[in-house]
N, C-alpha and C positions, 0 to 999 in steps of 0.2 A: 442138865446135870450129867446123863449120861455120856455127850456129846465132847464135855469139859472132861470127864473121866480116860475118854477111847483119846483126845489129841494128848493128855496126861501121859498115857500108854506108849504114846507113838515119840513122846518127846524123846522118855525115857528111854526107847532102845535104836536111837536116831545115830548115826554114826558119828562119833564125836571125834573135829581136826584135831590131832597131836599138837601139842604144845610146840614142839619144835619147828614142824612147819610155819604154823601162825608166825613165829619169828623169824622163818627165813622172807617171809612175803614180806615183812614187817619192814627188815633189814633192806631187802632187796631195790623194796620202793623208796627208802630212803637213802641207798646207794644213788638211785635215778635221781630225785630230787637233789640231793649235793651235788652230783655230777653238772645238773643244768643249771643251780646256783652258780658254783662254780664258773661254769661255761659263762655266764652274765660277766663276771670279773676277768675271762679271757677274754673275752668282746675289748672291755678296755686295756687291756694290754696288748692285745693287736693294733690297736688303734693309735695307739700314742706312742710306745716305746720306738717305733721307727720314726717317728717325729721329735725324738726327743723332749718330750714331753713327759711328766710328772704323771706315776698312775695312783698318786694319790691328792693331788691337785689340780683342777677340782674333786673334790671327794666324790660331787654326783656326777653321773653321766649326761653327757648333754648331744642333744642334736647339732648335728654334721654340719649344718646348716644354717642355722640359727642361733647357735648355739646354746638356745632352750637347755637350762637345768630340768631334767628329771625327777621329782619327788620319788620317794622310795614307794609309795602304796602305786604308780603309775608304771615302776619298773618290773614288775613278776617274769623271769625265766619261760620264754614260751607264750607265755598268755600275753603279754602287752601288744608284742606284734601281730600276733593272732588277731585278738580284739582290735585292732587298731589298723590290719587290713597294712601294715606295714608302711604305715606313713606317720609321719611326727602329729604328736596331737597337737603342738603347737603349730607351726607352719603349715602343717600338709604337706612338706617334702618328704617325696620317698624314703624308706629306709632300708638300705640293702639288706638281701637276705641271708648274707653271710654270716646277722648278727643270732637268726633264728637257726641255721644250721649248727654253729657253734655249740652253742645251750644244747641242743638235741643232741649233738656229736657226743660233746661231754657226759651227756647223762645215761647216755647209751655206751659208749666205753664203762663211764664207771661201773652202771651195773652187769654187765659180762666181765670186768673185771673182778668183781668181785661173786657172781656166779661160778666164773673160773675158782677162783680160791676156796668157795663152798663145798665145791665139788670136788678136789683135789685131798690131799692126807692130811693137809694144814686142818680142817676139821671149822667147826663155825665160831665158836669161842674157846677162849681167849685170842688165838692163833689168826684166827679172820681176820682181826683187825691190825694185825703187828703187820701181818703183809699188805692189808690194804692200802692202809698212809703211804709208805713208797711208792705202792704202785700208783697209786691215782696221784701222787707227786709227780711221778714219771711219764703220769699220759696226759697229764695239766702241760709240762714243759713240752710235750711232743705238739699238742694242739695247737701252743701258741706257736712255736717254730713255725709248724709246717705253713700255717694260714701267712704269718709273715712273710716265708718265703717267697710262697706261693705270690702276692700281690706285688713283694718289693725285693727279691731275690737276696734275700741277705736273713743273717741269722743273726740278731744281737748277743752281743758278748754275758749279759743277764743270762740267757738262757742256758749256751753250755756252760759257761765256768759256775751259772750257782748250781746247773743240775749234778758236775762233778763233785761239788763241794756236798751239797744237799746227799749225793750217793755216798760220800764219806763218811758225811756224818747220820745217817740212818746204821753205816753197816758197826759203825761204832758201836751206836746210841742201843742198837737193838741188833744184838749177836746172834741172835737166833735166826734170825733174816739168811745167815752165813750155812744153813743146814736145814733150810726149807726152801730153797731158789728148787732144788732138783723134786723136791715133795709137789709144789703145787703145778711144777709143768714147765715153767717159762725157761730155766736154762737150756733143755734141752731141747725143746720143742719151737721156741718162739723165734729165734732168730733164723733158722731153719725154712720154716716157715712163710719166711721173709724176703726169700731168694727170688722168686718170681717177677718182683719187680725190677730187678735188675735189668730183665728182659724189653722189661715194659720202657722205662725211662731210668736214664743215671741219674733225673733231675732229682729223682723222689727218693731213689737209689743214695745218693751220696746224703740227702738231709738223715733220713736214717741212719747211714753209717757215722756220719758225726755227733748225732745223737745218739746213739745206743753207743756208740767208743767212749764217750764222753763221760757222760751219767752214771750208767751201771755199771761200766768198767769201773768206773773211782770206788764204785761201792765192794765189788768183787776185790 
């Protein structure tokens, strides 16, 4: 009794987490997790749009190889290839690991994207979320670009005219967007930033600049 009385005691002047925090953990994890969702759906969109192929035909994802449909309880962000040692559970052919960096890439952008914005004047609600959609719009089209690029040297038309489009219609849709670029960091700070690779290569150099003229110029 006495025992249940003193951990009673100890409950009682235990440090109790703020509310707020618990949701930014909350928020933050589930920034990751859409980010590497997400990143699953870029996987096929690298895949097929330079093929011309349909990224909604097949609906599932199938192997390279075999062309094995993937079941949805089979496909998990991260965990399939993991468990799976990166080979098709159908065949046993390899599966490149471009499809696991992807996932990770994505969910790792998202959540420093929206880290950034947390931590910026934009504040965690309402205002978090009005700039997240563009942004994680903006780093979804960058993803796909770049990996495309990178394996087939070309940037499909999909990507910059819907990202100009997509920047038009955010800057419409959501005015506020128009007087928090300079609040959360990114107009002045990001492209800035960015210079260094110039240095590095014009390969990486120029997908950037056609992508950031593209997009968020439409939007600005």
């Amino acid at each position: 009794r006495c025992r249940s009385v003193d951990l009673g005691a100890r409950a009682a002047f235990a440090p109790r987490v703020p509310a707020q925090e618990i949701y930014q953990v909350l928020f933050a994890t589930f920034a990751f997790v859409l980010g590497a969702s997400i990143g699953s759906f870029l996987n096929v969109c690298i895949y097929r749009m330079p093929l011309g192929m349909s990224v909604n035909q097949p609906k599932r994802s199938f192997c390279p190889h075999c062309k094995y449909q993937i079941p949805w309880h089979a496909n998990l962000p991260l965990v399939t290839w993991i468990v799976q040692r990166g080979k098709c559970a159908n065949c046993g052919a390899p599966i490149a690991a471009r499809y696991v960096l992807v996932e990770l890439l994505t969910g790792l952008l998202f959540l420093a994207g929206w880290l950034r914005i947390t931590h910026s004047a934009v504040g965690l609600l309402p205002g978090a979320w009005v700039m997240a959609l563009p942004l994680f719009t903006f780093i979804a089209l960058l993803v796909v670009a770049t990996f495309i690029d990178f394996e087939h040297y070309i940037i499909p038309d999909e990507i910059t005219i819907g990202g100009a489009v997509a920047g038009v219609l955010f800057s419409a849709a959501i005015p506020v967007l128009q007087g928090k670029i300079g609040d959360a960091g990114f107009g002045e700070n990001f492209l800035p930033a960015l210079t260094f690779l110039h240095a590095r290569t014009s390969h990486v150099w120029g997908l950037l600049s056609s992508l950031l003229g593209a997009a968020p110029g439409s939007a600005l």
